[in-house]
ZAROZA-499432 format. One record per residue (C-alpha): residue number from 1; x, y, z; chain. Coordinates in pm, whole numbers. Example, Ala and Ser with C-alpha at 12.3 -4.5 7.8 and 13.67 -1.06 7.14 Angstrom:
<atoms>
{n: 1	c1: 1230	c2: -450	c3: 780	chain: A} .
{n: 2	c1: 1367	c2: -106	c3: 714	chain: A} .
</atoms>
This chain:
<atoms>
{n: 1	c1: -6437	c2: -6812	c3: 3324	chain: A} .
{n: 2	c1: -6554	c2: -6626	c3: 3641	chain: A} .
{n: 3	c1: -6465	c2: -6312	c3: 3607	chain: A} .
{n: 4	c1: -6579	c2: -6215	c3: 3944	chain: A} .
{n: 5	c1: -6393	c2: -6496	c3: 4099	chain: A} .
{n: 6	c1: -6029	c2: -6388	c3: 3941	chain: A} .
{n: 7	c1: -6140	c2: -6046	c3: 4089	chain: A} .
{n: 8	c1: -6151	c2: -6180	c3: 4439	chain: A} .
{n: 9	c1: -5848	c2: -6409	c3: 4343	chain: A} .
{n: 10	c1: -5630	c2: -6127	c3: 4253	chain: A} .
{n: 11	c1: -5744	c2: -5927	c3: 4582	chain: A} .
{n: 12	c1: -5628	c2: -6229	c3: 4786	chain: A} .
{n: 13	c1: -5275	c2: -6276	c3: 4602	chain: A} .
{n: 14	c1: -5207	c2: -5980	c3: 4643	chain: A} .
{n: 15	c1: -5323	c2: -5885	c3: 5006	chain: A} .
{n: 16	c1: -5065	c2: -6247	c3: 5063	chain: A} .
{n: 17	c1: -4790	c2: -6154	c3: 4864	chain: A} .
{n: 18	c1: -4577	c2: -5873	c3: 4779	chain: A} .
{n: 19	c1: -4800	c2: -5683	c3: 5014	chain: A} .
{n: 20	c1: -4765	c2: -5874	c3: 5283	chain: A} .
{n: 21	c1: -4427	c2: -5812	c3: 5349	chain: A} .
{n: 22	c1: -4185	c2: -6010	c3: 5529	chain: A} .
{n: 23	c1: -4432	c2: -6293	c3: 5593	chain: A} .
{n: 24	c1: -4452	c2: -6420	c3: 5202	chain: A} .
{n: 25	c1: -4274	c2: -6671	c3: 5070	chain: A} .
{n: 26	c1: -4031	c2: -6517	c3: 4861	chain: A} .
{n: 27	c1: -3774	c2: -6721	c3: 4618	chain: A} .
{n: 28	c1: -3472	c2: -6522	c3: 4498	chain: A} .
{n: 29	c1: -3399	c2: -6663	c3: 4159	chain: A} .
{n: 30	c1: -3023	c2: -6700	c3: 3974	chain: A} .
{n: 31	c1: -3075	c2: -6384	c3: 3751	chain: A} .
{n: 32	c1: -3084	c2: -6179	c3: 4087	chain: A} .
{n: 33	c1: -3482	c2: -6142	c3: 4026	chain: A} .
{n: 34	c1: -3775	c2: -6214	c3: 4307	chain: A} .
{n: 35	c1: -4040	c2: -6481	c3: 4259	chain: A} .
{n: 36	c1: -4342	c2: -6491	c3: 4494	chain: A} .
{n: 37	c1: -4582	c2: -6818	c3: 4388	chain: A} .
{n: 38	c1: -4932	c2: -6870	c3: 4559	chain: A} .
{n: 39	c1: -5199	c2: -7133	c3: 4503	chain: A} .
{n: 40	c1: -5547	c2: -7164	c3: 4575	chain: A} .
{n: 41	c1: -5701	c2: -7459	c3: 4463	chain: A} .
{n: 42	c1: -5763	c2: -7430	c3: 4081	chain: A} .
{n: 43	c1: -5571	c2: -7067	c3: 4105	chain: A} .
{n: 44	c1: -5222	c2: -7025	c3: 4110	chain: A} .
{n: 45	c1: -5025	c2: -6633	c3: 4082	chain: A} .
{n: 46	c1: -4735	c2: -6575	c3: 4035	chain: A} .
{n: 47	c1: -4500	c2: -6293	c3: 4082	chain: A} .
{n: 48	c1: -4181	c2: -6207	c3: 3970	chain: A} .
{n: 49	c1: -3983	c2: -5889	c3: 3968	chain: A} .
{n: 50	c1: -3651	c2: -5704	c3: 3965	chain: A} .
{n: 51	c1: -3646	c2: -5492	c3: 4303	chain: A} .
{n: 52	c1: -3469	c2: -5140	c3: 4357	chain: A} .
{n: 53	c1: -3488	c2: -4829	c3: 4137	chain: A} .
{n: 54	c1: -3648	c2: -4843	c3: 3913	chain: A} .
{n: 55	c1: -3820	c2: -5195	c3: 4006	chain: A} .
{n: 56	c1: -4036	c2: -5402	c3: 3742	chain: A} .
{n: 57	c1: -4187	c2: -5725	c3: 3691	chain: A} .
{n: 58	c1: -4520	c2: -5982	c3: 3592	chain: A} .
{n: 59	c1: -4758	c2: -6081	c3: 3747	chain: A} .
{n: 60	c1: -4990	c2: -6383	c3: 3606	chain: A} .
{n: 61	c1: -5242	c2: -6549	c3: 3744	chain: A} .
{n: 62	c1: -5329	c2: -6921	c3: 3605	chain: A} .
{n: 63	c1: -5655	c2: -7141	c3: 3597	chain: A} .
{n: 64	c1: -5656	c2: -7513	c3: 3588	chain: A} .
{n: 65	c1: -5266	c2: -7446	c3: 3464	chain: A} .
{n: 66	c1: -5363	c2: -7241	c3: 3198	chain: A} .
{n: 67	c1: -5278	c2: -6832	c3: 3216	chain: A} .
{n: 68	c1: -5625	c2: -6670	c3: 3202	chain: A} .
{n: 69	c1: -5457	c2: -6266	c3: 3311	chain: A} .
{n: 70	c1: -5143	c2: -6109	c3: 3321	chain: A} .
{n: 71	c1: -5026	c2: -5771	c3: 3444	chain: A} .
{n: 72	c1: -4666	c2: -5641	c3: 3364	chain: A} .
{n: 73	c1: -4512	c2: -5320	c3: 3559	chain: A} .
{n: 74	c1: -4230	c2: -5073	c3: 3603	chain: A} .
{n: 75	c1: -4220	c2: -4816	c3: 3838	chain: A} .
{n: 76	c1: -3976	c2: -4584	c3: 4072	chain: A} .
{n: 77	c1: -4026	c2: -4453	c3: 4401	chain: A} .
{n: 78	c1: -4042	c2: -4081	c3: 4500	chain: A} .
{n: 79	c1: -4037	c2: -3840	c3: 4843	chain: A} .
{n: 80	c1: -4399	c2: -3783	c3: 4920	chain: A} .
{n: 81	c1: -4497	c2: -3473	c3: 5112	chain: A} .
{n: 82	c1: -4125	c2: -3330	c3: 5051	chain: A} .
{n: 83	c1: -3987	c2: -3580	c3: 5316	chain: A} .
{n: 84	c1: -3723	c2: -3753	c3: 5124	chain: A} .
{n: 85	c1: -3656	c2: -4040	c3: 5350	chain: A} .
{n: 86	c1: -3977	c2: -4012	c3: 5543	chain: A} .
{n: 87	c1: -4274	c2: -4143	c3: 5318	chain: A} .
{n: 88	c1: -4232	c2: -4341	c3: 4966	chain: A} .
{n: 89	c1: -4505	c2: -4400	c3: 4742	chain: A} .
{n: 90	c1: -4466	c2: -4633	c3: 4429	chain: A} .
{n: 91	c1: -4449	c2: -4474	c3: 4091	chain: A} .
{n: 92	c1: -4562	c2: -4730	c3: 3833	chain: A} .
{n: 93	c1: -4567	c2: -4663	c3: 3503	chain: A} .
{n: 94	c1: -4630	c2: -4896	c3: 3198	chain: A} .
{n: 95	c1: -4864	c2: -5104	c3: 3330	chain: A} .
{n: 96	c1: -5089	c2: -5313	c3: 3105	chain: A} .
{n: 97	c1: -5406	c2: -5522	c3: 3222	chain: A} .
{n: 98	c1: -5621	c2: -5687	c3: 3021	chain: A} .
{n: 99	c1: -5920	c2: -5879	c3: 2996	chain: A} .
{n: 100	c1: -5951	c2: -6245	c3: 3099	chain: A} .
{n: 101	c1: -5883	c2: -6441	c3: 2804	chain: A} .
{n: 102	c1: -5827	c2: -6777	c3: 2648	chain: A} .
{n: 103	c1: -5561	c2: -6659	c3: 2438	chain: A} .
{n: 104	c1: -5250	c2: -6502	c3: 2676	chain: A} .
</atoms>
């Protein structure tokens, strides 16, 4: 597998998903959880997460409908700069990345 192309795959999914705010497509499932789904081609990411605090979720990208990488997170936000309501940055802990690989 590319390695470099996953790179710029990832970088896309998530410049058009979560990140992008109100203009991703955004499925709220039964169990109260968020799904976000892109595809590109022979790509396809997808996204889904508990929001709120503390928020956590998966992320997994697949090739040719097989999952080649997978990234699972937890986090919490907190006051930055002392302003409680002002600025939030994302907390994440727990997060595990690995290595493209043909065993997931």
């Amino acid at each position: 597998m590319d390695e470099a192309a996953l790179l710029r795959f990832l970088l896309d999914a998530g410049r058009r998903g979560y990140a992008a705010g109100g203009t991703a497509v955004k499925i709220q499932e039964a169990d109260h959880s968020t799904t976000i789904v892109l595809d590109d081609g022979k790509w396809r990411f997808h996204d889904n997460y508990f929001g709120g605090e503390p928020y956590g979720g998966r992320e997994i990208v697949f090739l040719d409908g097989r999952p080649v990488w997978m990234a699972v997170y937890y986090g919490a936000y907190r006051p930055v700069g002392g302003r409680p309501l002002g600025g939030r940055s994302a907390q994440s802990v727990g997060v595990v990345v690995g290595r493209p690989s043909d065993r997931l």
